[in-house]
Each structure stands twice: as C-alpha cells, then as structure tokens.
C-alpha positions as CSV (number, residue, x, y, z in Angstrom):
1,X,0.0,0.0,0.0
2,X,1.0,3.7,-1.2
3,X,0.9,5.9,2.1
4,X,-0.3,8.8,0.9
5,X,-1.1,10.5,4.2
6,X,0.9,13.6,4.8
7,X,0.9,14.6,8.9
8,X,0.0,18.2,9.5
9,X,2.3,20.4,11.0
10,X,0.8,22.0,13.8
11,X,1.4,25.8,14.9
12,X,3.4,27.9,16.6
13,X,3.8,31.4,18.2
14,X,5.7,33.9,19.0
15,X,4.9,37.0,21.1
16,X,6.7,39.9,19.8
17,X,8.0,42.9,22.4
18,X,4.6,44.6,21.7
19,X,2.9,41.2,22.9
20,X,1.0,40.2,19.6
21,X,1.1,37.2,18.6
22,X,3.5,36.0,15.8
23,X,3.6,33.2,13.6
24,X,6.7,31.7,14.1
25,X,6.6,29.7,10.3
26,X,5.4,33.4,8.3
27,X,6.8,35.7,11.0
28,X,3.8,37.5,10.4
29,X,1.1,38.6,13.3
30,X,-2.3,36.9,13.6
31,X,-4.1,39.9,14.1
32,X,-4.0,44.0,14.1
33,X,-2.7,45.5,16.7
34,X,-5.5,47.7,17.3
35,X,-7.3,44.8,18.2
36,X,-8.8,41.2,17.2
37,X,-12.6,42.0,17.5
38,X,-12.3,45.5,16.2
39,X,-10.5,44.3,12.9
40,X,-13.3,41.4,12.5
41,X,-16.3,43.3,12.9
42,X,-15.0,46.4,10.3
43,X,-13.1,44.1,7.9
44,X,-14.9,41.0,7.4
45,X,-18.1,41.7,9.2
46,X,-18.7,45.2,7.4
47,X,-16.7,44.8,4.6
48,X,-19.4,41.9,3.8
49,X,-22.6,43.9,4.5
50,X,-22.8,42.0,7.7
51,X,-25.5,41.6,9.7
52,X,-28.0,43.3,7.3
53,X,-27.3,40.4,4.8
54,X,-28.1,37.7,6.7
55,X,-31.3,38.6,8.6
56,X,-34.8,37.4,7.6
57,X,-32.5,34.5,5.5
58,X,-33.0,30.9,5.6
59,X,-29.1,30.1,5.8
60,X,-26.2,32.2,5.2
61,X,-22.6,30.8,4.6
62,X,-19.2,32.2,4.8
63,X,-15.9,30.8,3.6
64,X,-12.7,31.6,5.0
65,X,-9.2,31.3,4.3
66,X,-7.0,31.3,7.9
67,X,-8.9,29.9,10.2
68,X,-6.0,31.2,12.9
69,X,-7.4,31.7,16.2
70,X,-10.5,31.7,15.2
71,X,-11.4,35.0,15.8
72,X,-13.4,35.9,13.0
73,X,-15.7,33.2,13.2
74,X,-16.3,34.0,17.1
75,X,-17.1,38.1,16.1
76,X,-19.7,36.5,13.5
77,X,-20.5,33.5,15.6
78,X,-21.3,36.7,18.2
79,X,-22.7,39.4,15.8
80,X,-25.1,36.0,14.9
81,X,-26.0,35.4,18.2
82,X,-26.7,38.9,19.0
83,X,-29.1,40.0,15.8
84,X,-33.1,38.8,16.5
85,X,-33.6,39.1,12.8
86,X,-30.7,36.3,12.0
87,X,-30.4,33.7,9.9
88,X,-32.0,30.4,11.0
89,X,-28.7,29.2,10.2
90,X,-25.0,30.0,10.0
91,X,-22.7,27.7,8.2
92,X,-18.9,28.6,8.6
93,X,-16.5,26.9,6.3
94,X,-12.8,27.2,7.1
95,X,-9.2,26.2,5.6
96,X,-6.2,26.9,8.0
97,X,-3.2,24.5,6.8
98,X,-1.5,24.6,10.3
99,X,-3.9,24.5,13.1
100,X,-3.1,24.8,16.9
101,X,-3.2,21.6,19.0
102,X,-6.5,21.6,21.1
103,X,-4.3,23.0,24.5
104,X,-2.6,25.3,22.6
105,X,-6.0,26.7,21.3
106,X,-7.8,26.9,24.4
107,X,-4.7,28.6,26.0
108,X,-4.3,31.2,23.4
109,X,-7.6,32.0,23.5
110,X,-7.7,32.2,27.2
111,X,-5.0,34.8,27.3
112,X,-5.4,36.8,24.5
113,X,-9.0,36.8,23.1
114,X,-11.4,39.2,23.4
115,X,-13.5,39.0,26.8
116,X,-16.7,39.6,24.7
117,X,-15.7,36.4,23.0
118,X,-14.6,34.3,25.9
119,X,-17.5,32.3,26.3
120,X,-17.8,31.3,22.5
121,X,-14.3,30.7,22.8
122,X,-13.9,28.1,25.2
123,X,-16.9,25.9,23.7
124,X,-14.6,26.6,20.4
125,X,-11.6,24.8,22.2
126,X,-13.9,22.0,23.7
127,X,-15.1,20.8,20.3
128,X,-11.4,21.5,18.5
129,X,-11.2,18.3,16.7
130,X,-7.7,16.3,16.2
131,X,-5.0,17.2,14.3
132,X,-5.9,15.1,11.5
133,X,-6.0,16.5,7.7
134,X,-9.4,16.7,5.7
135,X,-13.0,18.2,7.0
136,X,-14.4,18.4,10.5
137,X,-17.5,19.2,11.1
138,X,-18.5,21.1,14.4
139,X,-22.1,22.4,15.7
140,X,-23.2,24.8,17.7
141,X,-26.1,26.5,19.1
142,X,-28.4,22.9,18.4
143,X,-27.3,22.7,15.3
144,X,-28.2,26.0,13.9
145,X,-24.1,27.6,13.8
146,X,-21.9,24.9,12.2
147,X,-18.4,24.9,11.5
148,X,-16.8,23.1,8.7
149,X,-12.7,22.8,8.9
150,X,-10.5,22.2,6.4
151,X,-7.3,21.0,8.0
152,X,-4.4,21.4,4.7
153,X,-3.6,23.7,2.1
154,X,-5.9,25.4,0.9
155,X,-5.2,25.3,-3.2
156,X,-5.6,21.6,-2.4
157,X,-8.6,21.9,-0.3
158,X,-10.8,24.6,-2.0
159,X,-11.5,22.4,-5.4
160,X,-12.6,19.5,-3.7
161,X,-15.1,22.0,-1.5
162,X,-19.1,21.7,-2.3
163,X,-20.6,24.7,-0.8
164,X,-22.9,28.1,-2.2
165,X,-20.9,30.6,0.0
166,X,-22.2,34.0,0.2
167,X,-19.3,35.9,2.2
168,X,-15.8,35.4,1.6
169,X,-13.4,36.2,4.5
170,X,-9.5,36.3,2.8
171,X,-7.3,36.3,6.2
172,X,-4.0,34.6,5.2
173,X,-1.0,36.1,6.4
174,X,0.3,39.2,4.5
175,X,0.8,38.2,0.6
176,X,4.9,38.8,0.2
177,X,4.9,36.0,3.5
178,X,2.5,33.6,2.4
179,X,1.7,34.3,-1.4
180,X,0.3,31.0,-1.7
181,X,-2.8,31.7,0.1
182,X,-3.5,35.2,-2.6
183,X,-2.7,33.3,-5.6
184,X,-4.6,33.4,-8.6
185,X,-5.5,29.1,-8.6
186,X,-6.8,29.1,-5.1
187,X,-8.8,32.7,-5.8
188,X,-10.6,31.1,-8.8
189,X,-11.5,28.2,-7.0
190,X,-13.2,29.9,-4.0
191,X,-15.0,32.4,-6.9
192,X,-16.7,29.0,-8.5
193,X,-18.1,28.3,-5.4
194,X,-20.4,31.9,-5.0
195,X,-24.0,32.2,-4.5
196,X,-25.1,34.8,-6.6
197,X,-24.3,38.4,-5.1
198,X,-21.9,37.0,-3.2
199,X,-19.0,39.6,-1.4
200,X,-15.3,38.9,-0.6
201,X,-13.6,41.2,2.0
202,X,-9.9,41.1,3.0
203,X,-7.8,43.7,4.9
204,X,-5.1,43.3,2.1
205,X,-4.9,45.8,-0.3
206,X,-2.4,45.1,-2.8
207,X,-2.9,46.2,-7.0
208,X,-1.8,42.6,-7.8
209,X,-4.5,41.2,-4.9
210,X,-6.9,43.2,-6.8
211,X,-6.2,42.1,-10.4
212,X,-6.2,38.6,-9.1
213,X,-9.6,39.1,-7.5
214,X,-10.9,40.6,-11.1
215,X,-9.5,37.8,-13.1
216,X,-11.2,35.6,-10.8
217,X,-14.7,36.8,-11.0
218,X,-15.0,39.5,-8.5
219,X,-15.5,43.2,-9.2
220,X,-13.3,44.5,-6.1
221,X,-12.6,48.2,-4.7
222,X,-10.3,49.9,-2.0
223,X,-12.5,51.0,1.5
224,X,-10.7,52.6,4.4
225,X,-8.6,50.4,6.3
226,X,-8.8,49.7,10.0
227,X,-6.0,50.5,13.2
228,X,-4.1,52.3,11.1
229,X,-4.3,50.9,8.0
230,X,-5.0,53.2,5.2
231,X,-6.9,50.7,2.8
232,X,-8.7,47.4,2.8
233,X,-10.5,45.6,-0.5
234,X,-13.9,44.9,-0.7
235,X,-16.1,43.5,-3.7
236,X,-18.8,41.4,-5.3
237,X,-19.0,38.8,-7.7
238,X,-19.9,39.3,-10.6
239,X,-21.1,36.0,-11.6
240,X,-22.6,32.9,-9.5
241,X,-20.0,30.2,-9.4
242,X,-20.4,27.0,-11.7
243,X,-19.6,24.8,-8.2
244,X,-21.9,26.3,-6.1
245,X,-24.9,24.2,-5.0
246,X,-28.1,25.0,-5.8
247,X,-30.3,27.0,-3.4
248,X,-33.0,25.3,-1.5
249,X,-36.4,25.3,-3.6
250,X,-38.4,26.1,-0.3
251,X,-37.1,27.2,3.3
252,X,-40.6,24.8,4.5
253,X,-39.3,21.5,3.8
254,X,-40.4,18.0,5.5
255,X,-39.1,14.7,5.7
256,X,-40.3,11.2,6.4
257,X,-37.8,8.8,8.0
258,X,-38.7,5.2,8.4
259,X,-37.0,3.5,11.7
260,X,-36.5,4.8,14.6
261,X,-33.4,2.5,15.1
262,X,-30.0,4.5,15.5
263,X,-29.5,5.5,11.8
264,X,-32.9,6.5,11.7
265,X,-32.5,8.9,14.5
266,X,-29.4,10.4,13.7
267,X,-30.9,11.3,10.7
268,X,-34.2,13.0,12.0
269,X,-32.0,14.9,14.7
270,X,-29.4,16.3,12.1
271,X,-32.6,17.4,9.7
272,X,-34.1,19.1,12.4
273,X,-31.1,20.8,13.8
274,X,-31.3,22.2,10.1
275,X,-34.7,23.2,10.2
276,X,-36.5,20.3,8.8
277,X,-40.3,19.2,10.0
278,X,-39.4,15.5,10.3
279,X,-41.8,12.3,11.0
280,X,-40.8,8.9,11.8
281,X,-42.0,5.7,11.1
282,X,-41.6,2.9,13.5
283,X,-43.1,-0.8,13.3
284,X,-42.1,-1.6,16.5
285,X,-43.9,1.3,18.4
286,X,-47.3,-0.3,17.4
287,X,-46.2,-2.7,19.0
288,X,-45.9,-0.8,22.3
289,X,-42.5,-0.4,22.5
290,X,-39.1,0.9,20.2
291,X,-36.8,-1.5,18.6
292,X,-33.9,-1.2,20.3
293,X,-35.8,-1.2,24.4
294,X,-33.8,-3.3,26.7
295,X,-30.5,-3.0,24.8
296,X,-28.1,-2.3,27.4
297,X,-25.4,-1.8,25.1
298,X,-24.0,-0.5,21.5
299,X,-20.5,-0.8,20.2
300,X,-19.1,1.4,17.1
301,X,-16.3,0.5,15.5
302,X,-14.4,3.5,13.4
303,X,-12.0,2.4,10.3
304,X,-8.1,3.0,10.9
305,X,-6.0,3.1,7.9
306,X,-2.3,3.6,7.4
307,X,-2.8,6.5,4.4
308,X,-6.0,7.7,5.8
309,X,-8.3,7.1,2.9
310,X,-11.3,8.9,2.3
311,X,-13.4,6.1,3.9
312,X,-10.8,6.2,7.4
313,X,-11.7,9.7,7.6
314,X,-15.8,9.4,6.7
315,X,-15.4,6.9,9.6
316,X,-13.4,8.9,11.8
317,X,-16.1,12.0,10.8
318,X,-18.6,10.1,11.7
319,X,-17.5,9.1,15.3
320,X,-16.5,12.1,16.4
321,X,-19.9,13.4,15.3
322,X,-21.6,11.0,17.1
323,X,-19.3,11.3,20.0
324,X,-19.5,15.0,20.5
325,X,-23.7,14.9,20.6
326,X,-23.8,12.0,22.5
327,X,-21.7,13.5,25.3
328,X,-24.0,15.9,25.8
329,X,-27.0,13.4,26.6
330,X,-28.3,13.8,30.0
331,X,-27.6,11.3,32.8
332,X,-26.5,7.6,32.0
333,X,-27.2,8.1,28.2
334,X,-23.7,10.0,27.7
335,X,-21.7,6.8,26.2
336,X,-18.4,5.7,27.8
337,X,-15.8,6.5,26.2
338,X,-13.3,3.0,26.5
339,X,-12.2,0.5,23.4
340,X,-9.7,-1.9,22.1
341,X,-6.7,-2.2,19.9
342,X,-6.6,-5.4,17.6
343,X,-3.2,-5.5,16.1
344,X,-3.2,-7.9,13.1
345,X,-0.2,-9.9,12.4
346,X,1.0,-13.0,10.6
347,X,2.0,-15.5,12.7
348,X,0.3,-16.2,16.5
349,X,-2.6,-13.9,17.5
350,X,-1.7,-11.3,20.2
351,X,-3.8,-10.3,22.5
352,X,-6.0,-7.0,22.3
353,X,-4.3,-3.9,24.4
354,X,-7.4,-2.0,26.2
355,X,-7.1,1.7,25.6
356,X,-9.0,4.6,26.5
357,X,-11.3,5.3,29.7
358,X,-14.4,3.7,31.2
C-alpha cells in the first residue's frame, strides 16, 4: 500500500515585544494590533454587509481562508447570536493548513482573546477536533451555527469543496509571507463556489491582490482600512460560481424517515437541527415499544487506515460526530468513552491492548 497521508504540521507562536502574537513559520502577526474583535467586525463583518445580509435569511454561509485563532468566526458567531432578525442558520467553512493543538487553542484564547468572546471561545476549544488533515465538522447552538474545517492547504482543499458561500473572509497572512494563500488558482476556485451576489472582503490591499480578484470573477474596490491601516479591499462577484450548489427550492421543507433505530434517529435529529419538520416511522412502536428497548449496550467501530483514505476519515467524521452529541445526553445516556486495539499480524494472535477510559 502507497501511504499517501501527509501529517499536519501544527502551529506555533511567538509573542513579539509589543505582545502580539506572531507566527513563528510566516513571521507574520495573527491579528492588528489595534485589536482582534475591532478588525473582525470592520473588515470581514462590514466589509461583507454583515449583519444586514443575513437577517430574515433561511441560511447564510461564509468561507474563509486562515482559520488562525479563530477570531473571525467568534465576532460573527457573536454578531449572529446577538441579531433577532438572524439567519436560522449560519454555516462557517474554514481552511487553516496549520492548526493549533486543542491545548494550545484553548490557552491562546484564554490569554489573548477578546473577553466579549470568551464564552464562544472556550466551547470553540472544547469541540477543537484532532490534528488530522481533511474536513471536520462542528455544531453549535443545536445545530443552527456549524463549523466546517478544512485541516491542509488550501489550493488543495478549496476544489474539492461543495458549498454556495455567500461571504468570503481572505485572512492569510500578509501576501509577500504567504503568497500562496492570494494566488490566482486558489482565488478562482473559491469564486466558483459563489451564491449569486456573493462579497469577498480582506484587509489586504495590494494592486496585484486586486487584479487577481478581477480575473477571478470579482469586481473589487479599495475601502478605508482599520487601526491604522489606510486601505482594505472589498467587492462582489460578478457571476454565480459553476460549483456552487443550488439554493434550496423552499425554506418549509419535510421529511419522512422510516426506523426509529440508530441511523434513523441520527438522521431525524441532524434534519431538524437544520430546520427540517421530520416524521418517523416505526413498526415496532405499534407494538408498544421501540426497537432497540432493553439493549443495554451499543459498540461502534471507526476504520483506521495507514494512508487515511477517504473512507478512514468518513469513519473517523462520523464518530467524532456522534461522540460529541452523545456527550452531551443527560444522565447515563452520555456513552463511555473505553475501546480496544486489535493488532493484526501473521504469525500467532496477540492479545488485544485496552485503551482509553471507562
């Protein structure tokens, strides 16, 4: 077997004598100094026609590129939260091709996030997934905020994406230190993914950034800056992308699951988390009872793979999924979170090594 799997590399800070944090790979900051939430909510909040665009709206989705601290997506997770005429959903997608370790993140973010943002921020670090390339899916607010990450490089990552983004957040580091997150491949691929009257919004305001943003489909323009910063760029598409998805025919939408065993329910609770009305059909509750009463217990079994194919980490998507909402079931519904490890090896069988907790 080819192993194609190709280990993240996870990352790493700095603090300059100014106390901002620096990127110790781009030797770039992570943020202005004239402040985290400040630059958010005038750069990619504003610069995007944010909130305004999003209220009364079925769903709204935003793409970024720079995931970082995560920062942006708290100060819209926030502005979200904070607007009665919202959304009924938010979907986040994210690339950020060296993420911090779950300690690291929570740590970070401890010391030097916004206090307006603290409490988003530490359910943030609680759901960080593993340092694992590919997507990972994270949900908040029942469901209705969701947070897709793409853990890699971005020019590999974006083509592959199937999405019908309406905001684009560009948030690399600066383009002379990282020019491969502003070039023209990786711009064109995030333009075919646009709903129509899509916006794109970066802090960088470079003649070549603009061009490249032209060429790609948007029709882009200087706005002031913010801390400091004379300029920003700011813009519109000027034609939906041939990726995108297509829009949802109707926002009233109703679905009929038959089985109420454990695929059947997973599937009724992630459609309504999205909104949906949803029935289900079970045979055995005529029959006074569900299918699975008196089970006492369930075992799943994720795939493991040496090159981490793409049906390790559906598997491995899955679990951790299912782990993170089952967690949060009252009382002794939470599973336990224990296992084994079955080595396979010509020759005599060895014995299974326990891992994990009860």
């Amino acid at each position: 077997m080819s192993v194609t799997y190709v280990p993240l590399v996870p990352a790493k800070v700095d603090v300059d004598a100014d106390g901002r944090l620096v990127s110790s790979v781009y030797g770039d900051v992570y943020h202005s100094p004239s402040g985290a939430l400040g630059q958010a909510e005038h750069v990619f909040l504003r610069g995007n026609g944010l909130p305004e665009r999003w209220q009364g709206r079925a769903s709204f989705t935003v793409c970024e590129t720079g995931f970082g601290l995560g920062l942006n997506f708290l100060a819209l997770w926030k502005a979200w939260r904070d607007d009665p005429q919202r959304s009924a959903a938010l979907h986040v997608v994210s690339m950020e091709a060296h993420p911090f370790s779950r300690d690291d993140l929570a740590a970070l973010l401890a010391r030097h996030g916004p206090e307006p943002l603290a409490g988003l921020a530490r359910a943030l670090a609680a759901q960080w997934p593993a340092l694992l390339p590919g997507l990972h899916r994270l949900e908040f607010e029942n469901g209705a905020v969701t947070l897709t990450l793409g853990f890699g490089d971005a020019q590999v990552l974006a083509p592959r994406l199937g999405a019908r983004v309406d905001a684009f957040f560009l948030d690399g580091f600066a383009p002379e230190r990282n020019p491969e997150m502003w070039a023209p491949p990786l711009l064109r691929a995030l333009a075919s993914l646009a709903a129509p009257d899509a916006t794109v919004a970066t802090w960088a305001c470079t003649g070549e950034l603009r061009r490249n943003l032209a060429d790609a489909g948007f029709d882009v323009r200087r706005a002031p800056g913010y801390g400091g910063k004379w300029h920003m760029t700011v813009g519109r598409v000027l034609q939906a992308g041939s990726a995108a998805l297509p829009a949802a025919v109707s926002s009233e939408r109703h679905a009929v699951v038959v089985g109420a065993g454990l695929a059947g329910a997973g599937i009724a609770h992630a459609l309504a988390g999205r909104g949906w009305r949803v029935t289900v059909l079970d045979a055995a509750r005529s029959l006074g009872a569900p299918a699975h009463a008196g089970h006492l217990a369930a075992a799943l079994t994720p795939v493991v793979a040496r090159d981490d194919n793409a049906r390790a980490r559906l598997s491995r998507a899955g679990s951790e999924r299912a782990l993170a909402r089952w967690q949060g079931l009252p009382g002794g519904a939470a599973p336990r979170v224990c296992g084994t490890v079955q080595v396979e090896r010509h020759g005599p069988a060895l014995p299974d090594l326990g891992i994990g907790q009860a």
